[in-house]
KOLFI-677764 format. One record per residue: residue in one letter; y, z, x of N, C-alpha, C in turn. Coordinates in steps of 0.2 Angstrom, whole numbers, plus 2048, in hexadecimal, padded with zeros to 3 digits. Layout:
AYZXYZXYZX...
REM end
This chain:
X06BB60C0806AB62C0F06CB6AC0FX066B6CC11069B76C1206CB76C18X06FB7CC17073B7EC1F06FB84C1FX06FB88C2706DB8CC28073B94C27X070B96C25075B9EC26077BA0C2EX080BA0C3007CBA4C3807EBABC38X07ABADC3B076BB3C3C07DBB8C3CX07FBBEC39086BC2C3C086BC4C42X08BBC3C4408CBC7C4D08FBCDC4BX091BD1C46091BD8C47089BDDC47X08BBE3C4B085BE7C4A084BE9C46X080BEAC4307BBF0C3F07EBF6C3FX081BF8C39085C00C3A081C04C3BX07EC08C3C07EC0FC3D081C15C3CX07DC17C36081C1DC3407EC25C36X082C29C36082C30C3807DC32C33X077C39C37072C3CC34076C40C2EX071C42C2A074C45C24075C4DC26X071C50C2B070C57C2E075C57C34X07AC5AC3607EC5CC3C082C5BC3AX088C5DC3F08DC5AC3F092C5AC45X08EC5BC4D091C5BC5208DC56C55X092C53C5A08AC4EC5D08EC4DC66X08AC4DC6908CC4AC71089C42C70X08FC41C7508CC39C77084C37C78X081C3BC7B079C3AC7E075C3BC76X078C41C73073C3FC6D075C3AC67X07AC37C6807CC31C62078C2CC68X078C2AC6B074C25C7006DC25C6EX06CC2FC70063C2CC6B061C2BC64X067C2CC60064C2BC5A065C23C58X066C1FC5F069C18C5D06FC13C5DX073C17C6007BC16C6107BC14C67X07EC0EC66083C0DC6C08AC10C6EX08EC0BC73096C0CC74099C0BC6FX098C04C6E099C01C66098C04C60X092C07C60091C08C57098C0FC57X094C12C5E09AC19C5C0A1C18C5DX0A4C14C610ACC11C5F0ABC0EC57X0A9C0CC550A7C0AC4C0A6C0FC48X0A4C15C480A4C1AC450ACC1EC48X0AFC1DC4D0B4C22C4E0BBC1FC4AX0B8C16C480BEC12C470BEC14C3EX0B8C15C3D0B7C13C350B8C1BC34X0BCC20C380BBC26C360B6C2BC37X0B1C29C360AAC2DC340A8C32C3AX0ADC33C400ABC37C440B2C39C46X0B2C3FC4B0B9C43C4F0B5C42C53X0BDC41C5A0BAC42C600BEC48C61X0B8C50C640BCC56C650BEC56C6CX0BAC50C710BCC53C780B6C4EC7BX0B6C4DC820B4C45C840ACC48C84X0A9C42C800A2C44C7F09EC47C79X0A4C4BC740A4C4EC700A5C4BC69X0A0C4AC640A5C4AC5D0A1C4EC58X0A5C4FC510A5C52C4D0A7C4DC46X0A3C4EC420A1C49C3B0A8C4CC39X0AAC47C360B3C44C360B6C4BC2FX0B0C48C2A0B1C4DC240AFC54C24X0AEC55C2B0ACC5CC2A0B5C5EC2DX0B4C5BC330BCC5BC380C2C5CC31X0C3C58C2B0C8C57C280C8C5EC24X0C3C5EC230C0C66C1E0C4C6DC21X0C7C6EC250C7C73C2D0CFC76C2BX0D2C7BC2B0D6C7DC2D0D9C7DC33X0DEC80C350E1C80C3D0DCC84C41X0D9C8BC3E0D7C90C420D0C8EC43X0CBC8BC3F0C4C86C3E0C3C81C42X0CAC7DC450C8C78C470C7C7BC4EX0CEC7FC510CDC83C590C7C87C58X0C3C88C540BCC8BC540B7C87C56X0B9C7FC530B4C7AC540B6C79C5AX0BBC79C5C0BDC75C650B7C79C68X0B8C7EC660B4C84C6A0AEC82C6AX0AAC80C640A3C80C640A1C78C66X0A5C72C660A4C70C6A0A5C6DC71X0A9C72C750A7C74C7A0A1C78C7DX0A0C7BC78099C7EC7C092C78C7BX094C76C7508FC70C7408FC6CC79X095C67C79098C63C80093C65C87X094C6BC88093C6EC8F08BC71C8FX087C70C8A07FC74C8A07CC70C8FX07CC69C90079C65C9507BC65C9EX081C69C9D086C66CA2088C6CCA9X086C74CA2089C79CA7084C7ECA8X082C81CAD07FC89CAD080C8ECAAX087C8DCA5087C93CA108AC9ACA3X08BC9ACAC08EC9FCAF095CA3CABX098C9ECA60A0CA0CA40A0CA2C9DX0A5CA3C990A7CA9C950ACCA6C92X0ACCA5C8C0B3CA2C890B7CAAC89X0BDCA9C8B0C3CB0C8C0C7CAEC87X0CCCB1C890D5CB1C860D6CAFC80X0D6CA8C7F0DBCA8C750D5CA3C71X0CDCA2C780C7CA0C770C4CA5C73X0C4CA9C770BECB2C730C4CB4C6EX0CACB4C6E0CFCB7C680CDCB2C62X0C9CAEC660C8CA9C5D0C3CACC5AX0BDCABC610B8CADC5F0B5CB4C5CX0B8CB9C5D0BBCC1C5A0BECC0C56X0C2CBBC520C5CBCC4D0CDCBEC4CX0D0CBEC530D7CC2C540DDCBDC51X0E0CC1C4F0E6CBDC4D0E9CBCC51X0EBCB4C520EFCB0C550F6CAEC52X0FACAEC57100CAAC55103CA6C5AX105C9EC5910AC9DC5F105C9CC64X100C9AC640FBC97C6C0F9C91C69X0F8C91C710F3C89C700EDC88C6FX0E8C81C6E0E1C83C6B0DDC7FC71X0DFC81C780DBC80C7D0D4C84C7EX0CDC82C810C9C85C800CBC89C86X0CAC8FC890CBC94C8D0C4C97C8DX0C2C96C950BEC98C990BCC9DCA0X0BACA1CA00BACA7CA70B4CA5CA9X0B6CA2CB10AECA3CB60AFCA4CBBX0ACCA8CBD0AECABCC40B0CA8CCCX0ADCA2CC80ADC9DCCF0B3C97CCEX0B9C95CD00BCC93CCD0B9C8BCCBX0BCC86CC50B8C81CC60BFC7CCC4X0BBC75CC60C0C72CC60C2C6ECBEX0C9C6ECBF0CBC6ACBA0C9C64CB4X0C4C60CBA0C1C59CBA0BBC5CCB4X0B8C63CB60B0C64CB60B4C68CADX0B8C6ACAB0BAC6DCA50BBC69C9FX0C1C63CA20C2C60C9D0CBC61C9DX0CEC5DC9A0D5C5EC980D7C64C92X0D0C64C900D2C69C890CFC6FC8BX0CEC71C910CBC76C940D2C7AC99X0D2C82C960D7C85C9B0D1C8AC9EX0D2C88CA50CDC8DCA70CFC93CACX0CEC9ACAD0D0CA0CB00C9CA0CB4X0CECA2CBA0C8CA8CBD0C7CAECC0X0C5CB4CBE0C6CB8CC10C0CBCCC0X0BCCC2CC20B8CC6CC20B4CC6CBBX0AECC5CB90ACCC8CB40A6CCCCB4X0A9CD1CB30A2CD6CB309CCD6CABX097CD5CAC094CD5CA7094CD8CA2X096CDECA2098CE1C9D09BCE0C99X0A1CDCC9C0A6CDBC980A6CD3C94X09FCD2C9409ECCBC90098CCDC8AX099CC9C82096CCBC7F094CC4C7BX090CC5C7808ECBEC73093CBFC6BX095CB9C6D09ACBCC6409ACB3C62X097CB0C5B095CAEC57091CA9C5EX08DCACC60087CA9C64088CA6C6AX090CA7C6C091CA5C73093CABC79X093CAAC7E097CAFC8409CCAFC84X0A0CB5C810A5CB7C810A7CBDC85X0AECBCC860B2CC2C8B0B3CC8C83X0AFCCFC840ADCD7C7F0B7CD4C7EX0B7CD9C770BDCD7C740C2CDCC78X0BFCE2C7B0C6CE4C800C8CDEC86X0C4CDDC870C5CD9C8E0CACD2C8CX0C6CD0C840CACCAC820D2CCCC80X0D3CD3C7B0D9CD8C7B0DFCD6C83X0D9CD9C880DFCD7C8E0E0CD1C8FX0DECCDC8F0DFCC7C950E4CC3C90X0E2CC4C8A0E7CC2C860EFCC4C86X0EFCCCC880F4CCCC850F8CCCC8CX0F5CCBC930F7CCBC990F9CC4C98X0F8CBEC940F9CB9C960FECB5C91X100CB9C8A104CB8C8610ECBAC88X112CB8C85117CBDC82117CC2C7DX11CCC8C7D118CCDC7C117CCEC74X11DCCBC7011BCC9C6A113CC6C66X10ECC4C6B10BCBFC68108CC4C6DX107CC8C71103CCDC75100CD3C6FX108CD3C6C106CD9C69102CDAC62X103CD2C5F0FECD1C5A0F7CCFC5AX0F4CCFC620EECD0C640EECD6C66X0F1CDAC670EFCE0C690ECCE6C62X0F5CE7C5D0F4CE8C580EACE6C53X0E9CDEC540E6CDCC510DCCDFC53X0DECDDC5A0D8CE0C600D3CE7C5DX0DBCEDC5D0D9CF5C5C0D6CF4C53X0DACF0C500D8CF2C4A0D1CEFC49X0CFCEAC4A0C6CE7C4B0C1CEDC4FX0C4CF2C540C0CF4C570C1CF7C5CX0C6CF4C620C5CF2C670C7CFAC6BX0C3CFAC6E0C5D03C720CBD02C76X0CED06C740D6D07C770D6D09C7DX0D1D0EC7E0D1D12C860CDD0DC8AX0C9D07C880C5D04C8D0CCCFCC90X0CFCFCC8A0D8CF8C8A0DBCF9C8FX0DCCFFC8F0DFD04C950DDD05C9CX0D7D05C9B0D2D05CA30D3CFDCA4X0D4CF9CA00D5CF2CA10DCCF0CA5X0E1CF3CA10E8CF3CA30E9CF6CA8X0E5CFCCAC0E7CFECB10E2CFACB7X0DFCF9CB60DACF5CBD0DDCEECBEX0E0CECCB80E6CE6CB90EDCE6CBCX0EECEDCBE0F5CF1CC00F6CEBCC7X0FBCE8CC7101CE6CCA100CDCCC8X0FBCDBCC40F7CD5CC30FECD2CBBX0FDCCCCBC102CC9CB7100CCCCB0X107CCDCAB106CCDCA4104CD3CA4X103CDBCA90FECE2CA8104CE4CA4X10ACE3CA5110CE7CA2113CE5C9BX10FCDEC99111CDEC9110ACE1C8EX104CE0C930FDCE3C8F0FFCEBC8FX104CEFC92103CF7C91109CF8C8CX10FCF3C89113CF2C86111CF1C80X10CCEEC7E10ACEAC78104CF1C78X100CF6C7B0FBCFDC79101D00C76X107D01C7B10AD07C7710ED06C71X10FD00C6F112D00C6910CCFDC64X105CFCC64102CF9C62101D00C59X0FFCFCC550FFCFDC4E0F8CFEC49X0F2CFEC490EFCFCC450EDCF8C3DX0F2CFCC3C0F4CFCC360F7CF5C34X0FACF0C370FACE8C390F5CE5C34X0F6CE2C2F0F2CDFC2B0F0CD6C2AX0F8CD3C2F0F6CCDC320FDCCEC38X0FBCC8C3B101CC4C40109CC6C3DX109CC5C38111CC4C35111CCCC34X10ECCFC32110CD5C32113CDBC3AX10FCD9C3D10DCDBC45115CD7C47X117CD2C4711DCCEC49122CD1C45X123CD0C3E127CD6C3B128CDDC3EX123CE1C3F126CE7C42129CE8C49X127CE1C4E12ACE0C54131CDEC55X132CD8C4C13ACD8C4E13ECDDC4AX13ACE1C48140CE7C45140CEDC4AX13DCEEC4D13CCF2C55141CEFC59X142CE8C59146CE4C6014DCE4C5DX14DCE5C55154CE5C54159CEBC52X153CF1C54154CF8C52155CF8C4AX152CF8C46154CFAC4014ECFFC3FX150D03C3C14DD0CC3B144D08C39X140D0AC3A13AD06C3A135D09C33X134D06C2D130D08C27129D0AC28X126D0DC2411FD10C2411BD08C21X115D06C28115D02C2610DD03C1EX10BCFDC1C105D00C19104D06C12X10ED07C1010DD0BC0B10CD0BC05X106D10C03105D12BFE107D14BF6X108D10BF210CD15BEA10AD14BE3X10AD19BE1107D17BDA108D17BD5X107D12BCF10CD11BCA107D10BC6X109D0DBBF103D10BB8101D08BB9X100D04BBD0FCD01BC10F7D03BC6X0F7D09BC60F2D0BBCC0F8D0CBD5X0F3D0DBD90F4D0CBE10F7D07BE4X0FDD06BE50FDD01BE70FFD00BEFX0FFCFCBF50FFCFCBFB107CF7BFFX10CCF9C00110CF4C00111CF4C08X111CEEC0D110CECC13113CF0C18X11CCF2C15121CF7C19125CFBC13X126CFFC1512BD03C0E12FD0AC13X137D0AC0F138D0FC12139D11C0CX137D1AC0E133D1BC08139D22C01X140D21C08143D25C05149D20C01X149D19C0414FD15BFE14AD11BFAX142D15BF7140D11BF5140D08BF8X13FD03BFD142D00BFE13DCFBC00X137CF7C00133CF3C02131CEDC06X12ECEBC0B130CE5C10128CE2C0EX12ACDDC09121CD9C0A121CD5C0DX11DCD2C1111BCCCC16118CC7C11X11CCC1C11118CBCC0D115CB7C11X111CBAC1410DCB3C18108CAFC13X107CA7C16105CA3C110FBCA6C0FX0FBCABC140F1CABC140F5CB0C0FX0F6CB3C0E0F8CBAC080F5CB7C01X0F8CB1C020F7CAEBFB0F0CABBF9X0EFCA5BFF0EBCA0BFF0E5CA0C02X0E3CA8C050DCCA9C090D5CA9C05X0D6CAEC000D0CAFBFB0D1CAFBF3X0D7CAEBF00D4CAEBE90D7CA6BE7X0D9CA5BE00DDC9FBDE0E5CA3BDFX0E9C9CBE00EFC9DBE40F3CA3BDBX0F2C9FBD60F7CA1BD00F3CAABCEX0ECCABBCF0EBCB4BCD0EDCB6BD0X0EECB6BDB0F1CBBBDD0F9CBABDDX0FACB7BDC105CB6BDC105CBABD5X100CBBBD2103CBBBC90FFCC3BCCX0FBCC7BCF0FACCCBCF100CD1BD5X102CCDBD7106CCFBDC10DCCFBDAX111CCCBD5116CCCBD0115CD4BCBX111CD3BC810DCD9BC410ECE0BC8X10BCDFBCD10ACE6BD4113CE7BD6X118CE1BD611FCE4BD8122CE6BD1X120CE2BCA125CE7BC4122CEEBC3X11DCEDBC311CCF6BC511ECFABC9X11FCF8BCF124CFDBD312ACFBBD1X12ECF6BD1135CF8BCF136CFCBCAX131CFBBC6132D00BC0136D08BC2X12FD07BC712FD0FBCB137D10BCFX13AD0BBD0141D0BBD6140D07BDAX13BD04BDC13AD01BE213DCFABE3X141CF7BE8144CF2BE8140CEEBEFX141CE5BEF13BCE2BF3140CDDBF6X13ECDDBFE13FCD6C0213ACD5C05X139CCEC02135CC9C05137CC6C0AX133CC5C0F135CC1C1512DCBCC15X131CB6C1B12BCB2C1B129CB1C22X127CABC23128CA8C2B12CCA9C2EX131CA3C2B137CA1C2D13CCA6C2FX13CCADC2B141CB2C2B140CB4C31X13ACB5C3413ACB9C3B13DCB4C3EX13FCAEC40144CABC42149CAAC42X14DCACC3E153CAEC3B154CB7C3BX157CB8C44157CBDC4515CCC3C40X162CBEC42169CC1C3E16ACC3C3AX167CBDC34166CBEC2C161CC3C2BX15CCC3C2F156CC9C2E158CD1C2EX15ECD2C31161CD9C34164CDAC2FX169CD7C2D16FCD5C2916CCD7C21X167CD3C1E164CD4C1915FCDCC18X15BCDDC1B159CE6C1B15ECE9C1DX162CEAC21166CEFC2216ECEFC1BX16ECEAC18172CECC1216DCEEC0DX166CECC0B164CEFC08161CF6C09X161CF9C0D161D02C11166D04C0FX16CD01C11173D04C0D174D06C08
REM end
């Protein structure tokens, strides 16, 4: 006697196109997705959800650094909203600081928006900080394909809305990309009596160019906060290794301050050539006299022991 087979009650999977990697709700729908299939692909990993409506292929999401992912919030926000908005707005503040490229430190990865009209809460989203205040055309520019607040404007409004520490490592970072100082300052004065104008004219007058990341730019603020006699930063010396550039130096005790931040090592070559190039680059100077404190993250945190430690080595 044969039986019959009965038929499976699960659906029919559905997999992700092999081209893309960002999808809104309405287009996983037309390519044949339900509620279902795509709660099933959220379940079995195979997608991120970056925001309601929004997702992004799981393996591209996992792929991503810290600073890539708040780039993807970004792009899928603009994705999210193609259907939804007129386009009137501007991504601003620590939004445009991504999309420029500024060094950040110590913010959050809210997507930040300027439109002129103010808009509601409901109409953004939760991951959505939204500002409003005047935007003159001028001061909006397309930077990797979207509208953006020009990088001076994005300079202000950042640094009017940060502490001044974290003001001043956009500011420093702004001028060294480009950013015109005097159009900064036209900005800083038209915002005269407006919140944050007095760390944005704080963070101009002690700004630096010469800032080569965050941790550097932080380091010479807390050696400013703590008065200790301040080094030449970016100095140059040269030893039968050639020229070499060391981050702070004072340059009459011989005496060196290298910032060891973790991209120093781990941005563009293999971790073991530059630590073994940079080992190399310090016996050569000591050769020459030169003596070395390293400091890391953690050190700028460690107010007391940071004072304590350079100040007997100056001795």
């Amino acid at each position: 006697m044969s039986t019959l087979s009965s038929p499976s009650t699960s659906p029919k999977r559905r997999e992700l196109p092999a081209l893309g990697n960002m999808w809104r709700t309405e287009q996983l729908l037309r390519m044949g997705h339900n509620s279902r299939s795509i709660k099933a692909l959220l379940d079995a990993g195979q997608i991120h959800r970056l925001r309601y409506g929004c997702y992004v292929r799981a393996s591209r999401w996992d792929a991503l650094g810290p600073s890539q992912r708040a780039l993807q919030r970004i792009a899928a926000h603009a994705h999210g909203t193609l259907t939804t908005s007129t386009g009137a707005f501007a991504y601003s503040h620590l939004s445009a600081a991504r999309l420029h490229g500024l060094f950040l430190w110590g913010v959050n990865d809210k997507v930040h928006v300027l439109h002129p009209v103010r808009p509601s809460a409901d109409r953004w989203g939760k991951d959505v900080q939204a500002h409003t205040e005047a935007l003159p055309e001028d001061e909006v520019s397309t930077v990797r394909g979207l509208r953006a607040t020009t990088l001076e404007r994005t300079v202000s409004d950042c640094a009017r809305m940060l502490s001044y520490p974290k003001a001043l490592v956009i500011v420093d970072h702004g001028l060294r990309l480009g950013a015109n100082r005097a159009l900064v300052e036209e900005l800083a004065d038209a915002s005269a009596g407006k919140r944050g104008v007095r760390i944005l004219r704080k963070a101009l007058e002690n700004a630096d160019v010469r800032a080569e990341s965050a941790g550097e730019t932080l380091t010479r603020e807390l050696m400013q906060r703590l008065r200790i006699r301040l080094p030449e930063p970016q100095f140059k010396v040269r030893t039968r290794l050639g020229e070499h550039r060391m981050d702070f130096a004072w340059e009459e005790e011989k005496l060196a301050l290298e910032f060891d931040g973790r991209t120093k090592y781990f941005d563009y070559k293999p971790t073991e050539e530059v630590i073994f190039q940079e080992r190399r680059r310090e016996k050569a100077l000591m050769e020459d006299g030169w003596r070395f404190i390293r400091i890391e993250w953690k050190d700028l945190f460690q107010e007391h022991a940071f004072k304590e430690r350079i100040l007997r080595a100056l001795r």
